[in-house]
N, C-alpha and C positions, 0 to 999 in steps of 0.2 A: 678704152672708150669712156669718157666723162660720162658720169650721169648729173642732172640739171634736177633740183626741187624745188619746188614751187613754197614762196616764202610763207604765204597762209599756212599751207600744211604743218612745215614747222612750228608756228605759232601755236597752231593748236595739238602738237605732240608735245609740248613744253606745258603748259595748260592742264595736261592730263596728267603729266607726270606728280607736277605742283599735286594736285588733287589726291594721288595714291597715296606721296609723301604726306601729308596732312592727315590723311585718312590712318594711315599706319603710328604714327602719333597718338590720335586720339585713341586709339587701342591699347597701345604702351600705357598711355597713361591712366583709362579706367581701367585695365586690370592690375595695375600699381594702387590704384585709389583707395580699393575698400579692405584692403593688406594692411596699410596705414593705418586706417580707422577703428581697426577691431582691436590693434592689440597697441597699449603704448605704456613702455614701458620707460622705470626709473631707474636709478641705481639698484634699488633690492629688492621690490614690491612690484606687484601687479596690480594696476587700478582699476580691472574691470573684473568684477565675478563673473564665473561660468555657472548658471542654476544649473542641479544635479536631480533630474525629477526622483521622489521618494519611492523606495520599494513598495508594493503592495503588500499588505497584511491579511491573509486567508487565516479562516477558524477551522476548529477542529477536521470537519469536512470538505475543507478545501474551497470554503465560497469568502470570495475576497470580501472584507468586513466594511469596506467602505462605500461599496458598491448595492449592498443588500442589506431591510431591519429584517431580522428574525423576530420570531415571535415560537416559546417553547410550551406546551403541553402538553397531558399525559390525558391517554386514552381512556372513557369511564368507560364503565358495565352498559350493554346493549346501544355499545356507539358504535360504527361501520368509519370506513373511510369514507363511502360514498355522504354520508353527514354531514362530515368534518368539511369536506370539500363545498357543497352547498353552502354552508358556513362562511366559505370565503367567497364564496361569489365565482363558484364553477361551475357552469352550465353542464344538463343532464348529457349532451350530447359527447362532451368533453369527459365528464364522468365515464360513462361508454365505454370511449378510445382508452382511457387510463386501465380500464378492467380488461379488456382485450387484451391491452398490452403484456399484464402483467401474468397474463397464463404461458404456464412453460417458465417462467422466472420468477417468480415473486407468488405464494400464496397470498391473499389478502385477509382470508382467514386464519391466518398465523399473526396479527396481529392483536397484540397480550394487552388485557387492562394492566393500566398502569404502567405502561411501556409509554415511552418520548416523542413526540413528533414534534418537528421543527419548520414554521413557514415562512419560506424566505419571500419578499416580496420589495421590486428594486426600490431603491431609493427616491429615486425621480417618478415612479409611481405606487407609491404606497397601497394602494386598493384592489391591483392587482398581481397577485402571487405568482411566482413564476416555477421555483420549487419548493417541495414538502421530502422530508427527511425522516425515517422512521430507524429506529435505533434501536436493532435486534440484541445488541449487549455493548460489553463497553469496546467490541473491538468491531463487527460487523452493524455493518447501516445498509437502509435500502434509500436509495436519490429518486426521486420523484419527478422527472421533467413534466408541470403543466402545460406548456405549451407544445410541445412537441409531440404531448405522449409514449417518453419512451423511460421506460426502467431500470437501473442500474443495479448491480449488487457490488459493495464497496467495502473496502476492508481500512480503519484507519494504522497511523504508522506505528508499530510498537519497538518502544524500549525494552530491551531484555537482560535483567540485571543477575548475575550470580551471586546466589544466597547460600550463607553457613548455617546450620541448625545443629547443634551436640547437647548430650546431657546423659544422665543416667537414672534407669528406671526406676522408680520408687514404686509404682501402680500399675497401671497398663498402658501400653503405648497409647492408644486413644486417648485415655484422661490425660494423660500428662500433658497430652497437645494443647486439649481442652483447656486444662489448669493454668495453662503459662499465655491462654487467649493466641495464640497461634493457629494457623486453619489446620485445621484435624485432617482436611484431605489429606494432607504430608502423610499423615500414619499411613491411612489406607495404600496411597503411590507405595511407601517403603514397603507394607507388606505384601504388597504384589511385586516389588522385583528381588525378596529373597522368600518368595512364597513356596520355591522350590527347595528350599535350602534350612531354614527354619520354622521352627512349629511356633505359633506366635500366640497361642493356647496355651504355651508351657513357660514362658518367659516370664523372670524371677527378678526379684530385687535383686539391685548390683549389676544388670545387664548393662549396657552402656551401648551410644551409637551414636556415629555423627552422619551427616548428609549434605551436599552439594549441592543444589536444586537452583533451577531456572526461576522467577517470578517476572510475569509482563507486566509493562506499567506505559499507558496512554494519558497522555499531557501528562505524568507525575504521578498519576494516580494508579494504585495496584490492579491488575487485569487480571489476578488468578496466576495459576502456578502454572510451569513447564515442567518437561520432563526432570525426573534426579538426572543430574550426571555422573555421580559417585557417590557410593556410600561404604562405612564400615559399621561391622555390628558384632559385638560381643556379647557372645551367648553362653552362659553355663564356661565362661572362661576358654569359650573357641572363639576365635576372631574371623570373620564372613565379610568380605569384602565385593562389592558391583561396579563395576566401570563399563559405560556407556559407551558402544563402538558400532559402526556401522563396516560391515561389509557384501558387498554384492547388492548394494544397493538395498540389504536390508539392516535390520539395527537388532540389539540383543543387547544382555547383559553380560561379562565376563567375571574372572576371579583374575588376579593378578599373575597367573599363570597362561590365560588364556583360554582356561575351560569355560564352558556357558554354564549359568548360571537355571537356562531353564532344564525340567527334566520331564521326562517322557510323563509324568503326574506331576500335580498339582500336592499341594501337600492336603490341602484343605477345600471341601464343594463350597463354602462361604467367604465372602469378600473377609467377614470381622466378627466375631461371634465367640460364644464358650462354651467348653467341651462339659455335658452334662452329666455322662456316662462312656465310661471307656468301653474298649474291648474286654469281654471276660469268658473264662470257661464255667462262672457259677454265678449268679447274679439273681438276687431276688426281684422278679415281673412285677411291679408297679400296680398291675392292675389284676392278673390272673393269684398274687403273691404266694407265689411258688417261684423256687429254686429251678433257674433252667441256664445254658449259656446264652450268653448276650456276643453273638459273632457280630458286632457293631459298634461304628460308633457315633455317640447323641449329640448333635449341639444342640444349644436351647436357641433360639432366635425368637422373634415376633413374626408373628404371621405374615408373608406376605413376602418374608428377606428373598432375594432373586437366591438361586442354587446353579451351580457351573460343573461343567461336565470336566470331571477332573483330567480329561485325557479324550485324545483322537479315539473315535470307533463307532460302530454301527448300532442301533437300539434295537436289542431283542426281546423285550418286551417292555409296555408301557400301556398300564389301564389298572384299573380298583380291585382290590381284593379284601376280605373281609380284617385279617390280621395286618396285613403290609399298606391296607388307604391306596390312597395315587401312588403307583410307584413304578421307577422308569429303571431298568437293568442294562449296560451298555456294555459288550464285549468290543474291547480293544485291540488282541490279538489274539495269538492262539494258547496266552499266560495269562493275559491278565481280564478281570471284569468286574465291575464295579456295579452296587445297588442303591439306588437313593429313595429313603419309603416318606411317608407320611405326610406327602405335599397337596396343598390344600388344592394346586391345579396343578398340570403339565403348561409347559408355553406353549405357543403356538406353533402347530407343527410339529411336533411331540409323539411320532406312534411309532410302531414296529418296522424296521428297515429302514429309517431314517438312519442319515449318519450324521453325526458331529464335531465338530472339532474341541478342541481344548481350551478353557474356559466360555466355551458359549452356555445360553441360559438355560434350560432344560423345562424347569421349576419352579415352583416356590413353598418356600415353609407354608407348614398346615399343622393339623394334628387329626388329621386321617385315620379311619384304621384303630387300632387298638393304642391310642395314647391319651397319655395326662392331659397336658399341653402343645401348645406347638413347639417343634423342632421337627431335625432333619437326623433319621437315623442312616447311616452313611455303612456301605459293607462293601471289603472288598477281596475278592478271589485271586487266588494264584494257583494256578490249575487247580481249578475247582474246588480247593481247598480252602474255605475261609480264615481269612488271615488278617493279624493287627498290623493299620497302612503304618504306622509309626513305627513298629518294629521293622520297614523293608528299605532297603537301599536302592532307590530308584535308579533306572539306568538313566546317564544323562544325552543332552543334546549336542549336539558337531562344537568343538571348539572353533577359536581361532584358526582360520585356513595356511597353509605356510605361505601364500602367496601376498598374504594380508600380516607377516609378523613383525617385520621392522618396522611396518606403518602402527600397528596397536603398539611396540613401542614406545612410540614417539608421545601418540596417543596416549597410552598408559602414564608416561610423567607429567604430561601436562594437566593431567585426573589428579593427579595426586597430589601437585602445587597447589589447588586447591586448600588441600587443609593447613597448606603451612602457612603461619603465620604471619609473612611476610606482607605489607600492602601492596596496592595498582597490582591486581591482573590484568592483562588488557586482552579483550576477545574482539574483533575487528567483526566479523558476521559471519552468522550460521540460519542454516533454513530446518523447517521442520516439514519435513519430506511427508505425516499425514494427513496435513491442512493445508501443504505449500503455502502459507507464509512466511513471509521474508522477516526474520530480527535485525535488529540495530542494536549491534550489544556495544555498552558502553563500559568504559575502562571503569572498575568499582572495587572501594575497597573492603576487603574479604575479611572486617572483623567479627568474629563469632557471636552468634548471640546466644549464649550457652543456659540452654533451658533445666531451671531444677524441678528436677521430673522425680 
């Protein structure tokens, strides 16, 4: 059967079609058009730049520099924060929020005359401040949100570079540090990690010692020391070596064998000091002057030097007596016990039944009691029998675990590349596991600065 249509209709299916086609064209074509425009190219060159907008620039604390003026300050004598701020045009009520905030987080009484503060305030309005930056050292800051009221505690990023230190004794390890303008803390670090191992009371011309030691540095500039990571020390012509190892997630020093380095004592109750009087079995009394034994030994200090409990144990007694002053007696087990007289106080917490661990503070030098001067006369028992500490062979602490030996190893050479000569070590990162921050160590070269001590 034919079908018949009707000619109009046609006309206008033909009509529509036109229109699609046309319509589809002009599609083709502006999305050809602006392809065209953007890019036109010659034989070798591109005529048109692409702007690359510029990276932001942040300062020390991380506030982009373009964005904020600072303005830097140091806090006088009997100035608050709450001043400072009024100062810039911050309402009491804001004041307020900012002290609420900062309990539980921030003392504001901890803030030191003469310490930094920094007021950032944006650029586009100058008048008012947005943050206040307080600068507890050169590694820790406290960020001051004015607007928000909220506190931050902030750590900037530190460089950690590996430092050589050698030379040989002429005088005392302190001076010499002194002598050569080097920070003296070095001495004191070295002698607390062969504090167990050497008498540093008795070290003689000719000794000799080198040391590996961490130093932080924020923008470029020194931050203070990190822990030694190795050291050796030649003493009386023995060689004493420490290498810095962590295991079990705790940290120690070793001997190249693997033994620890600490021991059940301390060699010495003073951080740094000298011996005024040894142990003796006939010693003329200073002040009674008669002939009697001297079951002790005297360092001289200043008044006031802290005194450390040379060993874990419990205090059996601790209070004044007319010949011994302030004086704390600590039994450690059922060999050992130790007396510490003539201190001008106990620390805090300080009486009978307390326990202690090993080097915590007990005391401090005085001259209590039946003495010249100040110092610390120091006694110690081995079953009840008083006995010279320098004459005993202290039992040591756990070496190297076996589960931990191919790793100390590994460890152990990479400590000891240290001293060689060669340059670029490269240390990629390490953390310090009692301040949890993060180092950025940078590949440095390891030439010695070899001090004539």
């Amino acid at each position: 059967m034919n079908k018949k249509y009707n000619p109009d209709f046609i006309v206008i299916i033909f009509l529509i079609g036109m229109a699609i086609t046309n319509c589809d064209k002009e599609k083709h074509n502006s999305s050809i058009e602006p392809i065209e425009s953007k890019v036109v190219m010659t034989n070798t060159e591109l005529t048109e730049e692409v702007s690359v907008p510029e990276e932001p620039v942040y300062d020390s604390f991380g506030f982009d520099v373009d964005s904020f003026k600072v303005v830097e300050q140091k806090i006088k004598k009997n100035e608050t924060l709450s001043l400072i701020l009024q100062r810039h045009g911050i309402g009491y009520s804001q004041i307020h929020k900012i002290s609420q905030a900062s309990q539980g987080v921030f003392n504001l009484k901890r803030m030191a005359v003469g310490k930094s503060l920094f007021i950032y305030t944006p650029t586009a309005s100058p008048e008012d401040p947005s943050f206040l930056v307080y600068e507890r050292d050169p590694i820790n800051y406290v960020v001051f949100d004015l607007k928000e009221a909220v506190i931050t505690l902030q750590e900037r990023d530190i460089d950690m570079k590996i430092q050589l230190v050698e030379g040989v004794i002429t005088s005392s390890l302190y001076e010499s540090f002194l002598d050569q303008e080097a920070d003296p803390r070095l001495a004191y670090a070295l002698a607390d990690v062969f504090a167990w191992e050497i008498d540093f009371y008795r070290i003689q011309k000719g000794d000799s010692f080198r040391v590996a030691f961490e130093e932080r540095f924020v923008d470029g500039v020194s931050a203070g020391l990190g822990r030694i990571q190795a050291a050796d020390f030649i003493h009386r012509g023995k060689e004493f070596n420490a290498l810095y190892f962590e295991q079990n997630g705790k940290s120690d020093y070793f001997d190249k064998e693997g033994n620890s380095l600490r021991k059940a004592f301390l060699r010495a109750p003073l951080d740094y000091s000298r011996i005024s009087s040894r142990f003796s079995n006939n010693r003329k009394h200073p002040i009674l002057k008669t002939n009697r034994p001297h079951h002790g030994t005297d360092y001289a200090a200043p008044t006031g030097t802290p005194i450390r409990a040379v060993g874990d144990g419990k205090i059996v007694h601790a209070a004044y007596d007319r010949n011994n002053g302030n004086y704390i007696k600590i039994r450690h087990n059922s060999t050992y016990e130790t007396g510490y007289l003539h201190m001008s106080r106990l620390a805090n917490g300080m009486r009978k039944g307390t326990n202690v661990t090993q080097g915590q503070i007990i005391g401090f030098v005085g001259s209590t009691g039946l003495a010249t001067g100040p110092h610390l006369c120091f006694r110690f028992w081995q079953n009840s029998r008083a006995v010279d500490p320098y004459r005993i062979d202290y039992p040591s602490s756990n070496p190297v675990q076996d589960e931990f030996a191919d790793e100390f190893k590994v460890h152990k050479a990479s400590l000891i590349a240290l001293f060689d000569p060669e340059p670029e070590i490269e240390i990629e990162e390490a953390k310090d596991e009692t301040s949890g921050h993060q180092w950025h160590l940078a590949s440095v070269n390891l030439q010695p600065l070899v001090l004539a001590l």
